[in-house]
N, CA and C atoms as a LAMMPS dump frame, in Angstrom:
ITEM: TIMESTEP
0
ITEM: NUMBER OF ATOMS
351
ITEM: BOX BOUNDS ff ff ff
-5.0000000000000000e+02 5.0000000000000000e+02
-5.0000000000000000e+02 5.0000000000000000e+02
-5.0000000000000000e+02 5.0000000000000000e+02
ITEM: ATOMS id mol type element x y z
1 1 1 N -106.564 -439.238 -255.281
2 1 2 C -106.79 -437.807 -255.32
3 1 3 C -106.327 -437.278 -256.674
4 2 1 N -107.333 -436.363 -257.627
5 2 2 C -106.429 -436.333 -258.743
6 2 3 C -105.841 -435.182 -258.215
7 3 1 N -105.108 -434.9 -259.438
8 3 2 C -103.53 -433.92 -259.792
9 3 3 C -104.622 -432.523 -259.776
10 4 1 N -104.469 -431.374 -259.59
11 4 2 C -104.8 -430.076 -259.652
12 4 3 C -105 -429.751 -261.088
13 5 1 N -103.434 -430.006 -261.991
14 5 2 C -103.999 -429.512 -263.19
15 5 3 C -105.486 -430.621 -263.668
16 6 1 N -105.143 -431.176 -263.42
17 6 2 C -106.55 -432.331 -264.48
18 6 3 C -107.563 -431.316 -263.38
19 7 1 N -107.958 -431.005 -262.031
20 7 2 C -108.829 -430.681 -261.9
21 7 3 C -109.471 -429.519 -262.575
22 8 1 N -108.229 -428.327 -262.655
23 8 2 C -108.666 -427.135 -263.055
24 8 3 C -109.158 -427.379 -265.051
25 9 1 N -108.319 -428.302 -265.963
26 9 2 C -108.909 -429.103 -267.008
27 9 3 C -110.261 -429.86 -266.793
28 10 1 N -110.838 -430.263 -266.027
29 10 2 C -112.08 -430.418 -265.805
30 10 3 C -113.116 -429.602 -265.568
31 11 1 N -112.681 -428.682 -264.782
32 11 2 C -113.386 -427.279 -264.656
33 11 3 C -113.912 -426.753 -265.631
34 12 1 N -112.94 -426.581 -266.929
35 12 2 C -113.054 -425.703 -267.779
36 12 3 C -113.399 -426.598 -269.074
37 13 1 N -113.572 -427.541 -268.922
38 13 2 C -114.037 -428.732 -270.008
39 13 3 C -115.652 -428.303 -269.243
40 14 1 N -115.682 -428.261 -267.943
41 14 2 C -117.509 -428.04 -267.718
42 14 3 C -117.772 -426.745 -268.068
43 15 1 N -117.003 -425.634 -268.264
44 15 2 C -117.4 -424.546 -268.176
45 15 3 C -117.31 -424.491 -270.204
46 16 1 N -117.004 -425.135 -270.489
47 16 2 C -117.392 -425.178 -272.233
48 16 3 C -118.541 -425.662 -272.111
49 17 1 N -118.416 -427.117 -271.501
50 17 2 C -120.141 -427.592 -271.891
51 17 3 C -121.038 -426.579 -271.591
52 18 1 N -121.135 -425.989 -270.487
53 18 2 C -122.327 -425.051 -270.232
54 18 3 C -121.951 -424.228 -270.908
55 19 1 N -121.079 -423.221 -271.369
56 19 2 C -121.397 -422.276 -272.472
57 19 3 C -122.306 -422.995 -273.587
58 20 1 N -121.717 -424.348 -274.265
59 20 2 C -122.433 -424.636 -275.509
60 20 3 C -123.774 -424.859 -274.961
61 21 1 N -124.16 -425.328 -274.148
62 21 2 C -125.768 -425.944 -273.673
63 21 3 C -126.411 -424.183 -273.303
64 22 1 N -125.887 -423.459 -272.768
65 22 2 C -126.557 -421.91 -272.763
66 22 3 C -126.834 -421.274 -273.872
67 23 1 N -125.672 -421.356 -274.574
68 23 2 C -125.795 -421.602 -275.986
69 23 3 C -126.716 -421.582 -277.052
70 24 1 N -127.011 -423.401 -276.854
71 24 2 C -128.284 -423.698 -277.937
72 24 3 C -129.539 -422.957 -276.943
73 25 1 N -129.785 -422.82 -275.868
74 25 2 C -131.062 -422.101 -275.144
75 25 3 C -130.933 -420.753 -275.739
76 26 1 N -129.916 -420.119 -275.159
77 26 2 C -130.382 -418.629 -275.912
78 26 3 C -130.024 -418.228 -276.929
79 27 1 N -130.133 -419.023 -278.247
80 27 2 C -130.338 -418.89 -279.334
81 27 3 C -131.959 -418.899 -279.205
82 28 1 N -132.401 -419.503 -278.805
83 28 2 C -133.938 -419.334 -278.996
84 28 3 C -134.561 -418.311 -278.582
85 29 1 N -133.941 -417.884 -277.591
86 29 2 C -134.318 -416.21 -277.091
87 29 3 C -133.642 -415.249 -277.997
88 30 1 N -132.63 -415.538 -278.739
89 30 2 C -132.031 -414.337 -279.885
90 30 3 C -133.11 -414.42 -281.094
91 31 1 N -133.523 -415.642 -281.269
92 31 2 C -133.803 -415.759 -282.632
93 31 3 C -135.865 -415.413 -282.166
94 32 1 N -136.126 -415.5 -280.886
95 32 2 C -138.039 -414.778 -280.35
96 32 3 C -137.413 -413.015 -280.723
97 33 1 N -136.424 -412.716 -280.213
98 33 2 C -136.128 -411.311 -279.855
99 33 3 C -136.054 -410.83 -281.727
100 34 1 N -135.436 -411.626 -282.414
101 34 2 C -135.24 -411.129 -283.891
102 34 3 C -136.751 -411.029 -284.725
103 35 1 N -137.625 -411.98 -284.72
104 35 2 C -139.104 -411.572 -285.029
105 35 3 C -139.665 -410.672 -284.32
106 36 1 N -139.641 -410.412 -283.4
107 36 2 C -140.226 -409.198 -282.671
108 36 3 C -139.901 -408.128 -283.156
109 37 1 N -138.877 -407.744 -283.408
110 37 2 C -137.873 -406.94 -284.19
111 37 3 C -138.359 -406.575 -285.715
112 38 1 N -138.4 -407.895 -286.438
113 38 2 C -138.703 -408.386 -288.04
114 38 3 C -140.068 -407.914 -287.913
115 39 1 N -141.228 -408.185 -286.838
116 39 2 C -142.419 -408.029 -287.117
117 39 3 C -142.783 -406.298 -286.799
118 40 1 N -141.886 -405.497 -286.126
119 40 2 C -142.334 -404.266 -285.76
120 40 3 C -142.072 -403.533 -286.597
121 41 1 N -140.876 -403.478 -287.748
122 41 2 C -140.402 -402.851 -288.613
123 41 3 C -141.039 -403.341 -290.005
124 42 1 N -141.402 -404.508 -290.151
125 42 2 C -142.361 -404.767 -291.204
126 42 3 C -143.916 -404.316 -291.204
127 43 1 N -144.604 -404.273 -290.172
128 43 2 C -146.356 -403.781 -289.523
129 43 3 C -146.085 -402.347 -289.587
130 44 1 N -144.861 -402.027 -288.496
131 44 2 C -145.44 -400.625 -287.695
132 44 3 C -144.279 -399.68 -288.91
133 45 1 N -143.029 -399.863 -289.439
134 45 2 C -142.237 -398.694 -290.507
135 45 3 C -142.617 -399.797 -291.661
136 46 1 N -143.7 -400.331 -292.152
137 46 2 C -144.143 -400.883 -293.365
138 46 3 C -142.651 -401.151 -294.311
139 47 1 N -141.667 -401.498 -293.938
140 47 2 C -140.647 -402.239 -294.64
141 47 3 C -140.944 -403.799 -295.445
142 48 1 N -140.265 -403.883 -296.439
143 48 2 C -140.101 -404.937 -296.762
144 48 3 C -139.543 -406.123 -296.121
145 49 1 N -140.231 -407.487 -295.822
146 49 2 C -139.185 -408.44 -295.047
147 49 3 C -137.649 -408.27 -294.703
148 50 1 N -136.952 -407.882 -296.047
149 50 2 C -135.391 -407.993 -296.107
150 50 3 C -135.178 -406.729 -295.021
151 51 1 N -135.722 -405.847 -295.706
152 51 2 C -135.13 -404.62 -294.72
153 51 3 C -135.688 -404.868 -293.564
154 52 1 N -136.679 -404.995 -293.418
155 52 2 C -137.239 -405.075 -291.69
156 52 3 C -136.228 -406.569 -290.828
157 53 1 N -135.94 -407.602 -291.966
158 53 2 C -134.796 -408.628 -290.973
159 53 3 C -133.594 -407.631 -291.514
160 54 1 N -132.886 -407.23 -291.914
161 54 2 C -132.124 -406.084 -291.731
162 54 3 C -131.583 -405.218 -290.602
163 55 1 N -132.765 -404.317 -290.532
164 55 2 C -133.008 -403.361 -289.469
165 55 3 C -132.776 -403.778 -288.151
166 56 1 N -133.965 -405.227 -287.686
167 56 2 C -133.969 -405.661 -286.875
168 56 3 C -132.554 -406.32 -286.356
169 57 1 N -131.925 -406.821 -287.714
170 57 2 C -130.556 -407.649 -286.829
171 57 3 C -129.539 -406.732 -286.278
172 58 1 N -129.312 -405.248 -287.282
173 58 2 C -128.291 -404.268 -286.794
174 58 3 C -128.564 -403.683 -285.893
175 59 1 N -130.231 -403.508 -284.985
176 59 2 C -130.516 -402.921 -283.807
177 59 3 C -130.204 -404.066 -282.662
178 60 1 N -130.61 -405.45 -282.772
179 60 2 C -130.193 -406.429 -282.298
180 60 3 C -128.738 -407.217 -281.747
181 61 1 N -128.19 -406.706 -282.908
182 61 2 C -126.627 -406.67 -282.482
183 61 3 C -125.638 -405.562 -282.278
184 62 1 N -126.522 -404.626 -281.802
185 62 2 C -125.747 -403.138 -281.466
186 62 3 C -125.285 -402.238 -282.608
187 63 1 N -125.866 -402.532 -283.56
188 63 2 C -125.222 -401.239 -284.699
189 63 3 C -125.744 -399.843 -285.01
190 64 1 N -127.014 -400.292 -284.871
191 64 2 C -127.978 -399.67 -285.228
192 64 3 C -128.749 -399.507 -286.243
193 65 1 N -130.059 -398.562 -286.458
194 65 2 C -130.617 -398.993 -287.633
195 65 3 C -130.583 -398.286 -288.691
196 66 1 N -130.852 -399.149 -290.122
197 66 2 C -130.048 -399.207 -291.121
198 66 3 C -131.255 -397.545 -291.814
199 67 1 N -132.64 -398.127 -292.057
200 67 2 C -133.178 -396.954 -292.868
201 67 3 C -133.738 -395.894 -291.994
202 68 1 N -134.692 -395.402 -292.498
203 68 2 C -135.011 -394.053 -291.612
204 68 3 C -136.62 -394.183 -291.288
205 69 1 N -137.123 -394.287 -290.329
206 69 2 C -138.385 -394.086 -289.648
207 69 3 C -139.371 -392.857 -289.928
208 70 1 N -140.425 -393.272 -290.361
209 70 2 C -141.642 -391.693 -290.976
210 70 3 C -142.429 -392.116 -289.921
211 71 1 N -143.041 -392.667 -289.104
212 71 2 C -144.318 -392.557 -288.519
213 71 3 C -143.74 -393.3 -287.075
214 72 1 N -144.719 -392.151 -286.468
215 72 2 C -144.068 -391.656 -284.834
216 72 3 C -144.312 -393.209 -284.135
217 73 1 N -145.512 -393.991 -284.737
218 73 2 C -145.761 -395.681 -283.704
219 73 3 C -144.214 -396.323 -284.542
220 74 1 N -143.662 -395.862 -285.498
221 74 2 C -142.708 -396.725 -285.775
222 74 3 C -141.757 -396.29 -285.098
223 75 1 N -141.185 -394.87 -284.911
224 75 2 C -140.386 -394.715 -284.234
225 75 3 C -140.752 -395.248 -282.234
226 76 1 N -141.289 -394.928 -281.963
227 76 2 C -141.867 -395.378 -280.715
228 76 3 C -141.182 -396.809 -280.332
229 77 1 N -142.157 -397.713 -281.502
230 77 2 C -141.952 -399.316 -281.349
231 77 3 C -140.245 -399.449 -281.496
232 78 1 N -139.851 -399.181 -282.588
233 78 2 C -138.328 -398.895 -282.538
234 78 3 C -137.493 -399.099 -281.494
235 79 1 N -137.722 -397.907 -280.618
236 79 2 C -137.236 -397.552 -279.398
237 79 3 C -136.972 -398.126 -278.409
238 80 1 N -138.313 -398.807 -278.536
239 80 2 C -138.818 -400.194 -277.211
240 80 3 C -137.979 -401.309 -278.018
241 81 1 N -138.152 -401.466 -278.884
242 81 2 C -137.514 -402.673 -279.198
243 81 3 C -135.647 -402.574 -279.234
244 82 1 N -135.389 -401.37 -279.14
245 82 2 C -133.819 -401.23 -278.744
246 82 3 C -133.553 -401.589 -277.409
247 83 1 N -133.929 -400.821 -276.485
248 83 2 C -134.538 -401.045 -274.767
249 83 3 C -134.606 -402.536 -275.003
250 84 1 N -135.158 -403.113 -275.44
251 84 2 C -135.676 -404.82 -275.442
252 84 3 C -134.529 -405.261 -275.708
253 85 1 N -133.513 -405.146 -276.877
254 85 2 C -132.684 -405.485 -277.679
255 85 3 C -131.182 -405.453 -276.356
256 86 1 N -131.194 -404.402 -275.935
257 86 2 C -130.016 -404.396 -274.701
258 86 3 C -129.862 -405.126 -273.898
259 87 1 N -131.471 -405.172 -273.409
260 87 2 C -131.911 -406.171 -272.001
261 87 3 C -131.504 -407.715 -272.926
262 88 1 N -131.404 -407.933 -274.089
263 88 2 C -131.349 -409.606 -274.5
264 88 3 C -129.923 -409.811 -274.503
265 89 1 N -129.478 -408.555 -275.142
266 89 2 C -127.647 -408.479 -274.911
267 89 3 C -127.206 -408.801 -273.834
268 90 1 N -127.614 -408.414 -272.825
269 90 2 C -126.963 -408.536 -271.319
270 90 3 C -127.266 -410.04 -270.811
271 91 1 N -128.534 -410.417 -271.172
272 91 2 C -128.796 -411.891 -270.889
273 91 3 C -127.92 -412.376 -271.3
274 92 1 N -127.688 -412.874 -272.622
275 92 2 C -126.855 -413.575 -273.532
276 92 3 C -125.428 -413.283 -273.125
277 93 1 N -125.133 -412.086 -273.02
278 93 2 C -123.905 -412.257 -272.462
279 93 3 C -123.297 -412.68 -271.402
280 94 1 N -123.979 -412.842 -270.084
281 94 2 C -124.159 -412.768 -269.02
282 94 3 C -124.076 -414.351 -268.577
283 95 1 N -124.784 -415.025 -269.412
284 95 2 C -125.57 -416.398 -269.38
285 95 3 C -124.321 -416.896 -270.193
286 96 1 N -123.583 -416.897 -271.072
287 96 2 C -122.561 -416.87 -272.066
288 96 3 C -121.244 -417.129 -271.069
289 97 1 N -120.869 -415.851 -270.366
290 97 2 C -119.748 -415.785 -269.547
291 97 3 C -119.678 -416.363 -268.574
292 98 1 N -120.985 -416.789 -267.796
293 98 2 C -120.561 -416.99 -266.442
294 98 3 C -119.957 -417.888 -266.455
295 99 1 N -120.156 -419.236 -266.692
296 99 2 C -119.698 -420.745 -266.464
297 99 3 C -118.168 -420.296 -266.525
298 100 1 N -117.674 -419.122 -267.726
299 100 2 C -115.959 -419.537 -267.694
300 100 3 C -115.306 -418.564 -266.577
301 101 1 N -116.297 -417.34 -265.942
302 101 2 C -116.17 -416.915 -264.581
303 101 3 C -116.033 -417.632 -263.469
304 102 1 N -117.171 -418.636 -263.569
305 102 2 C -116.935 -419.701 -262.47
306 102 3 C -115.71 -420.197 -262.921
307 103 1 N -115.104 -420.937 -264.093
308 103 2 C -114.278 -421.596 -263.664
309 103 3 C -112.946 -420.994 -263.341
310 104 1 N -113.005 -419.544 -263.731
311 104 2 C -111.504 -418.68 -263.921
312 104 3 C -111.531 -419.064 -262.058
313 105 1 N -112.887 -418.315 -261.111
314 105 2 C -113.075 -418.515 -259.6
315 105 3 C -112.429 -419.23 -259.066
316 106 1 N -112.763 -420.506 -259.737
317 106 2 C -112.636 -422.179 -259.158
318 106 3 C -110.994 -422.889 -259.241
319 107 1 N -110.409 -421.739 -260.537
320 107 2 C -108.937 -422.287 -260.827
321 107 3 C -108.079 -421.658 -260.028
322 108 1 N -108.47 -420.486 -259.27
323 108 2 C -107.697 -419.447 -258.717
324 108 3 C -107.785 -419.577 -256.631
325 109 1 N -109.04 -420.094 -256.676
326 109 2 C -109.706 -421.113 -255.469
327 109 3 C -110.508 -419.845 -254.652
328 110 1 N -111.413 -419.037 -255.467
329 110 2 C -111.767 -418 -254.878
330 110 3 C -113.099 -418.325 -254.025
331 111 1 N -113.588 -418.378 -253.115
332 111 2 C -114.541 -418.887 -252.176
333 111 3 C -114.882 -417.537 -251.86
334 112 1 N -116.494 -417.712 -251.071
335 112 2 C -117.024 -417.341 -250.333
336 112 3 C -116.246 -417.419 -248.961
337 113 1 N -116.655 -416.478 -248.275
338 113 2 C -116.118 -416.447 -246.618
339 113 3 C -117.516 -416.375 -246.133
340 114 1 N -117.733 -416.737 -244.779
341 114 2 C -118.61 -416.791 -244.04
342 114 3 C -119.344 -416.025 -244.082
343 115 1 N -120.666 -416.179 -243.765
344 115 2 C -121.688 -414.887 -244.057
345 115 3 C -122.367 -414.419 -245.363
346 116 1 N -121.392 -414.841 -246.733
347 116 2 C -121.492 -414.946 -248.138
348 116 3 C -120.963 -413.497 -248.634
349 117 1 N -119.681 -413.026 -247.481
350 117 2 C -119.398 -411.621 -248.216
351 117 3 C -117.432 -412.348 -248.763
């Protein structure tokens, strides 16, 4: 039978691996969500590449955006793509935390009770 601590050290040795393996996945969803971004501010507010990957990364990572919007489909697209930009935040974060939620659960021995309440 092992020892408790090595178990709850195992726990949380799995709950790294799955952060890093969630990880390399939603990087690929940060980095679809950042061209979408790059391509709406370059087409629709006619920016230059730099500024439009610019724009896009400080709306992307919650700062907000850097120049100023003249035409109402740019502001529009903008908008949606902030809305878009939140919804990827919450994934990523979400998808990010859980595994070390589970294991904080699992070290503390928090279960379900019958019924699943």
């Amino acid at each position: 039978m092992p020892v408790p601590e090595a178990r709850h050290r195992l726990s949380f040795r799995h709950a790294a691996r799955a952060m890093f393996q969630n990880g390399v996945d939603l990087l690929c969803l940060v980095l679809f969500a950042l061209a979408i971004g790059i391509a709406i501010y370059h087409w629709a507010a006619h920016l230059p590449w730099t500024d439009a990957f610019l724009n896009a990364s400080m709306i992307l990572g919650g700062m907000g955006p850097v120049d100023r919007l003249s035409t109402a489909l740019a502001k529009w697209l903008a908008g949606l793509y902030a809305l878009f930009s939140g919804l990827v935040f919450i994934v990523v974060a979400g998808r990010m935390i859980g595994p070390l939620l589970h294991a904080v659960l699992h070290h503390f021995h928090i279960e379900k009770t019958e019924g699943g309440h």
